[in-house]
C-alpha positions as CSV (number, residue, x, y, z in Angstrom):
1,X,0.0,0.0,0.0
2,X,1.2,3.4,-1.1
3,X,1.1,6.9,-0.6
4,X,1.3,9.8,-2.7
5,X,4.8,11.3,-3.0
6,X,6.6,8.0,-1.0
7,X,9.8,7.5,-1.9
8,X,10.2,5.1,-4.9
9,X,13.0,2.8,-3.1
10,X,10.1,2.1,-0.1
11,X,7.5,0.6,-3.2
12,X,10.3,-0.7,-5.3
13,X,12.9,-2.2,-3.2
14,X,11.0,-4.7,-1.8
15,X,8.8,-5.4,-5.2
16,X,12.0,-6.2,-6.6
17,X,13.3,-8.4,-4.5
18,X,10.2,-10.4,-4.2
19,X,10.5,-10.4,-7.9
20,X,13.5,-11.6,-8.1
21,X,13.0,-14.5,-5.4
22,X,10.2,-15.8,-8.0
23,X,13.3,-16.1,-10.2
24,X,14.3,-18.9,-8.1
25,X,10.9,-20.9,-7.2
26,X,10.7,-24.3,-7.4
27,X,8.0,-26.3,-8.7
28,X,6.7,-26.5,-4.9
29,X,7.3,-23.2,-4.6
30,X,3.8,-20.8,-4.3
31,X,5.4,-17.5,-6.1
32,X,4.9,-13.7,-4.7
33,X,2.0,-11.9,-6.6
34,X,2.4,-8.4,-6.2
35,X,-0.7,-6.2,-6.2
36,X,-0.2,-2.1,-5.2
37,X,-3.2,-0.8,-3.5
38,X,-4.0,2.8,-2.5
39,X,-6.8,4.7,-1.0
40,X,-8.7,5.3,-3.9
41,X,-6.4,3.5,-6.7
42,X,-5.0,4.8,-9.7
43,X,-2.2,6.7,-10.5
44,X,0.2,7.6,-7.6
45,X,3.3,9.7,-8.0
46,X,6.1,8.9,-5.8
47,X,8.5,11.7,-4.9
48,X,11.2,11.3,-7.4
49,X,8.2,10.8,-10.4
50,X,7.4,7.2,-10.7
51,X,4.3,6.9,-11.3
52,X,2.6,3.7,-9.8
53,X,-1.1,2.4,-10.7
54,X,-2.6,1.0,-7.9
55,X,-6.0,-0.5,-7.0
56,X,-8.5,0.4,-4.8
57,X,-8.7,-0.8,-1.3
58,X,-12.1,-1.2,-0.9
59,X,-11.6,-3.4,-4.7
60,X,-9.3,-5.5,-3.0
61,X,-10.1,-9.5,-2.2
62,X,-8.8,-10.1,1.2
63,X,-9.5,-13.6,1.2
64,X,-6.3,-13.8,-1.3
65,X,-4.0,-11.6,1.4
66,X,-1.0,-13.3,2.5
67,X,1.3,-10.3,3.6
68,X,0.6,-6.4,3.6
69,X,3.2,-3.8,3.7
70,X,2.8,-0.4,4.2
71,X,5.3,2.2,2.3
72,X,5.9,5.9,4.2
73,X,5.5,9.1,2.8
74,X,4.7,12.8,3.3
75,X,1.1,11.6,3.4
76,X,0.7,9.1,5.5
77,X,-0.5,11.4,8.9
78,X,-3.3,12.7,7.0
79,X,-3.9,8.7,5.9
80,X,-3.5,7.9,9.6
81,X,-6.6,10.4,10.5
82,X,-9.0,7.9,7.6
83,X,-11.2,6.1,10.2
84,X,-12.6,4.2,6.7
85,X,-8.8,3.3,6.2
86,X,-7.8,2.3,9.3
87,X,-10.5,0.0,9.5
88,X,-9.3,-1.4,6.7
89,X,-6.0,-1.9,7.5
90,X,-7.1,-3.6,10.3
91,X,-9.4,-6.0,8.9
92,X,-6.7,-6.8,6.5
93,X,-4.3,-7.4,8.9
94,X,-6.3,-10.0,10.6
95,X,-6.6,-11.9,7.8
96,X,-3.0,-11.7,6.8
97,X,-0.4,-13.9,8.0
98,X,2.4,-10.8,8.1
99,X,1.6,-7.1,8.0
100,X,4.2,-4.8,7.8
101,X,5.7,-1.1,7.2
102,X,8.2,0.6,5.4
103,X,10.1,3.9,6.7
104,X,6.8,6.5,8.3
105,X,4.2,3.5,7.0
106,X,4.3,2.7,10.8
107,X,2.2,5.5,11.6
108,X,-0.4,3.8,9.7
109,X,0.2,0.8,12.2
110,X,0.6,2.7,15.2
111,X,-3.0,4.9,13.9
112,X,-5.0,1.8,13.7
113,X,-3.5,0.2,16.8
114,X,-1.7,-2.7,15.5
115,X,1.7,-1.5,17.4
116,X,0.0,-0.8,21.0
117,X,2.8,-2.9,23.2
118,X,5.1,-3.7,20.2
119,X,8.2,-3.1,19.0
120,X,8.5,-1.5,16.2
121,X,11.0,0.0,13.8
122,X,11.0,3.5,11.7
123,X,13.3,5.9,10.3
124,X,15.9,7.4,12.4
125,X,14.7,10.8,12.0
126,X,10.6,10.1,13.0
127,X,11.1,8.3,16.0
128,X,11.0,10.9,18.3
129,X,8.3,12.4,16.9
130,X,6.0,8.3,16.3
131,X,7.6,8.3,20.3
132,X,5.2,11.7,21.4
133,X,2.4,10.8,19.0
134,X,1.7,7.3,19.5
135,X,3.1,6.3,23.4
136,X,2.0,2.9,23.7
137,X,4.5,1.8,21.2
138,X,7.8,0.7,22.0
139,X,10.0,2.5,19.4
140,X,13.4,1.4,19.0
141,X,15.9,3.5,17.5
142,X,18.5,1.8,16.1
143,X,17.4,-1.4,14.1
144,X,16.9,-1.2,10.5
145,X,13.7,-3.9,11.1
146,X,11.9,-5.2,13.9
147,X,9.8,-8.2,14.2
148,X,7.2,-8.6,16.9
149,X,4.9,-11.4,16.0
150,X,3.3,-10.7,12.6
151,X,4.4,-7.5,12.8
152,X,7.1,-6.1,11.2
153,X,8.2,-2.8,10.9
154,X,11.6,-1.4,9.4
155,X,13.5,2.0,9.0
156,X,13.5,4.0,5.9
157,X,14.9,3.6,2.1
158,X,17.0,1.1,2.0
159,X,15.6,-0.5,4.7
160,X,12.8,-1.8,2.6
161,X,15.2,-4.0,1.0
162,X,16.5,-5.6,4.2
163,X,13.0,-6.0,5.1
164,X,11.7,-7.9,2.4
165,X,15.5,-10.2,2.4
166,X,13.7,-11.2,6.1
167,X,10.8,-11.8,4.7
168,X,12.1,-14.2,2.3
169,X,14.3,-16.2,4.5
170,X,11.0,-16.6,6.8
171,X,9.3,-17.6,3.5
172,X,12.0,-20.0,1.7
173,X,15.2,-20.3,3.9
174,X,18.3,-18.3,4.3
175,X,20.1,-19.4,1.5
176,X,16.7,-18.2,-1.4
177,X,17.1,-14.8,0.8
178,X,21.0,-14.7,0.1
179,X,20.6,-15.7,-4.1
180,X,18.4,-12.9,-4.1
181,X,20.9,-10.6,-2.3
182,X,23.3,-12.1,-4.5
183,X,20.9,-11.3,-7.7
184,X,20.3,-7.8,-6.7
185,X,24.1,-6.6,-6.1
186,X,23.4,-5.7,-2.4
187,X,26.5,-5.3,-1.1
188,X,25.0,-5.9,2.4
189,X,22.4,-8.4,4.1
190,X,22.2,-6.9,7.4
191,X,20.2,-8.4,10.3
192,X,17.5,-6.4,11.9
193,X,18.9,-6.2,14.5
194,X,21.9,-3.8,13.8
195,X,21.9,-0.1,14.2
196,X,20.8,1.6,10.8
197,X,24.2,1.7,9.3
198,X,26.1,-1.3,7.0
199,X,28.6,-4.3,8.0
200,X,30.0,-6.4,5.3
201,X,28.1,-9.3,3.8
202,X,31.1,-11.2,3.6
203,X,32.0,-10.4,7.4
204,X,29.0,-12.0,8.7
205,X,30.1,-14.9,11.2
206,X,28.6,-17.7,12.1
207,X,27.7,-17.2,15.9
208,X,26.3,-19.9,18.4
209,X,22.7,-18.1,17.8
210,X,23.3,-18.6,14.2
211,X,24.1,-22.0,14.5
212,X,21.1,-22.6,16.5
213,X,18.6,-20.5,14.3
214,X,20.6,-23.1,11.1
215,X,19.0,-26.1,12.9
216,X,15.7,-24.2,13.5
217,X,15.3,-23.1,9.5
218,X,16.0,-26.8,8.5
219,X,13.6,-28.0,10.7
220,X,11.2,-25.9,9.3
221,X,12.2,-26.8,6.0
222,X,11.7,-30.5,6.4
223,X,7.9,-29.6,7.6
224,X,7.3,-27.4,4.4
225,X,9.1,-30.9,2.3
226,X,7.1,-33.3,4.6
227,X,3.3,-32.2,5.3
228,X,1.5,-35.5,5.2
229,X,3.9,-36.4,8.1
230,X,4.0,-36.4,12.3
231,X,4.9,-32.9,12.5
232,X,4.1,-33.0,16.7
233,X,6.2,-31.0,18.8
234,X,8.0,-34.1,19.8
235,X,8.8,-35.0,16.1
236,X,9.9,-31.8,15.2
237,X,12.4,-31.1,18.6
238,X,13.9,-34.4,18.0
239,X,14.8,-33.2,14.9
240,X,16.2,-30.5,16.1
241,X,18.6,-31.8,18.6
242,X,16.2,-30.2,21.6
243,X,13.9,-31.0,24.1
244,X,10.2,-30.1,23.1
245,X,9.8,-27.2,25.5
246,X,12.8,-25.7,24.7
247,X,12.1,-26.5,20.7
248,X,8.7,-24.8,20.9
249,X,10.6,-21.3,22.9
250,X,13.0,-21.6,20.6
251,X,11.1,-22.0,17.5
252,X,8.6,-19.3,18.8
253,X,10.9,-16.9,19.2
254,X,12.8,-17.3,15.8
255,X,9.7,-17.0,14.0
256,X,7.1,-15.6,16.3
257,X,4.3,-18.4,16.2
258,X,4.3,-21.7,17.4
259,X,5.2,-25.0,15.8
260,X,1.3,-26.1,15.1
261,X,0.3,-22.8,14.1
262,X,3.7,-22.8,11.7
263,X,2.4,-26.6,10.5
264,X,-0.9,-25.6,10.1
265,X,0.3,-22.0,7.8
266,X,2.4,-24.4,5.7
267,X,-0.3,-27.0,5.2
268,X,-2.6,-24.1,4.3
269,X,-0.6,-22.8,2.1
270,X,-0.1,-26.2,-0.2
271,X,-3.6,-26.4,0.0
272,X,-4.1,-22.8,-2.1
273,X,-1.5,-24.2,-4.3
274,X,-3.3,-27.1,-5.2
275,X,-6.7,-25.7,-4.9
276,X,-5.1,-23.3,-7.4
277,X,-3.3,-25.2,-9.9
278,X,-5.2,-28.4,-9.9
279,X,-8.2,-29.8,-10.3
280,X,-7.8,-32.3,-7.2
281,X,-10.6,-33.7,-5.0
282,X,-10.7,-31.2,-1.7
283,X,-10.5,-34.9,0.1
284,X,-7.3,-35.5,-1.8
285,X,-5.8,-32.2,-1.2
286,X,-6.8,-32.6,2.5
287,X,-4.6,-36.1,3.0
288,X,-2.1,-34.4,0.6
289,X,-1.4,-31.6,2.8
290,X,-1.6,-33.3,5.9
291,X,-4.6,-32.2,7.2
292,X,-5.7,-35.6,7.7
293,X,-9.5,-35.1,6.7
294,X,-11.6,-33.1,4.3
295,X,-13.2,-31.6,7.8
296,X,-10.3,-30.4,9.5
297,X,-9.0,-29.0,6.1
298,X,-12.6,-27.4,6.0
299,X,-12.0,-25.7,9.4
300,X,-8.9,-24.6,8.8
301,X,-9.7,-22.6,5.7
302,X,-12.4,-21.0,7.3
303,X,-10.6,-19.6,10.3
304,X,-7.6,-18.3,8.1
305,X,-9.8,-17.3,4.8
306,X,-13.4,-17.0,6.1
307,X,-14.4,-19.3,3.2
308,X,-14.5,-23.0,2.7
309,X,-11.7,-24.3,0.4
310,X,-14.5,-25.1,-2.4
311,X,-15.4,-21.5,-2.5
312,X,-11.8,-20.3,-2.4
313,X,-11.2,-22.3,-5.6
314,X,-14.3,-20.9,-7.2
315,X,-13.2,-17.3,-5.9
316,X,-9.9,-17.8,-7.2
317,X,-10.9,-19.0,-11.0
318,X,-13.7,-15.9,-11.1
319,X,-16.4,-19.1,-10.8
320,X,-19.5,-18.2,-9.2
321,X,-20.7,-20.0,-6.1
């Protein structure tokens, strides 16, 4: 979602890099579809000139969100003063799985409440003021992203790029997020974590908390490889090399949800894929994706999507139901 005059970089920085992780999908892979939305659609002109169509919010089929991102711009207090918009935005973020900012687009965040006892992240030079204007949010100064939960927030520009790198690796692994580093010539991959300034790419070490989040992202690998599977706590830790509790603390705090709910996001989403791209019976897709019956499948979709997975397909193909 954009804003007139935003800075290109905050739209385009991360587009591209989605984009160019599409580049490497596998045939298991469910690619990014990228769709710009504003408040009323059409044409927006960033800052430097680009100008971006955009669709409608109102237009837009929320039942086919997976991630939203806000960009930042010199409009974005007047948007944070749209009671119609910030409803919106928070609809939408409950039916997302991630919703996030770019640069000032955590105002919009902050406006419709989503930060109230979070972290977040925004550029160096608004947190003082996002400090005074929104108190209940815990603005951090230094990192160039934060992630609290399914929220993540990140500091201006260039930022965007680093954002959407995270996003990625939480998507595909760390080594999809580093071929599209690689791909796009950034010099640097920096963890969210670091103040808003550069180290190295090459100079990254592996540390004990690396190591550990290594075994944690092949774990979660082997779920999104083996679906139909025992993916309990029990199955997963022992993979791991840890005890359950300390698998499921662990595991929670590298990617903010817990195992199940991780298991059932991944089952979900093979289940889109193949209600998608196939013409598969839903009981079929249901043992397929490890849901185990065509009910619990059912249940599932309805909690994440608000719609059963028959009317998702039909939604999906422009079928009516």
């Amino acid at each position: 979602m954009l804003f007139d005059n935003a800075l290109a970089l905050d739209v385009t920085g991360p587009g591209d890099a989605f984009a160019t992780a599409n580049q490497f999908a596998t045939a298991r892979d469910r690619p990014y579809r990228l769709v710009y939305l504003s408040r009323s659609g059409g044409k927006i002109r960033t800052a430097g000139g680009l100008v971006v169509q955009t669709e409608p919010v109102a237009a837009f089929d929320l039942a086919t969100l997976d991630t939203l991102i806000v960009a930042g711009g010199v409009a974005i207090e007047q948007a944070a003063r749209d009671a119609a918009l910030l409803d919106w935005i928070r609809t939408a973020s409950r039916r997302a799985r991630r919703t996030c900012s770019v640069c000032t687009g955590a105002w919009l965040l902050a406006a419709a409440g989503l930060l109230d006892r979070k972290r977040a992240a925004t550029h160096w030079s608004k947190v003082d003021a996002l400090r005074a204007a929104y108190p209940k949010v815990r603005v951090e100064l230094d990192p160039i992203y934060v992630r609290d939960g399914k929220i993540w927030t990140s500091a201006g520009v260039t930022a965007g790029i680093d954002l959407a790198l995270a996003l990625i690796e939480d998507d595909f692994g760390a080594q999809r997020s580093l071929a599209v580093a690689k791909e796009l010539v950034v010099f640097l991959r920096r963890p969210g974590g670091q103040a808003q300034f550069s180290n190295a790419l090459a100079a990254q070490a592996q540390s004990a908390a690396q190591q550990e989040h290594a075994r944690l992202d092949a774990v979660r690998d082997w779920m999104q490889d083996h679906l139909a599977r025992d993916c309990s706590v029990e199955t997963l830790a022992a993979r791991a090399g840890m005890a359950p509790r300390s698998f499921a603390r662990h595991f929670a705090a590298r990617f903010g949800t817990t195992p199940a709910k991780r298991v059932e996001e991944l089952r979900l989403e093979a289940a889109q894929r193949a209600l998608h791209d196939g013409d598969a019976a839903i009981k079929q897709i249901a043992a397929r994706c490890g849901f185990g019956d065509e009910e619990r499948m059912r249940r599932a979709f309805v909690r994440r999507f608000g719609v059963a997975p028959s009317a998702y397909r039909a939604r999906f193909r422009g079928e009516s139901t």
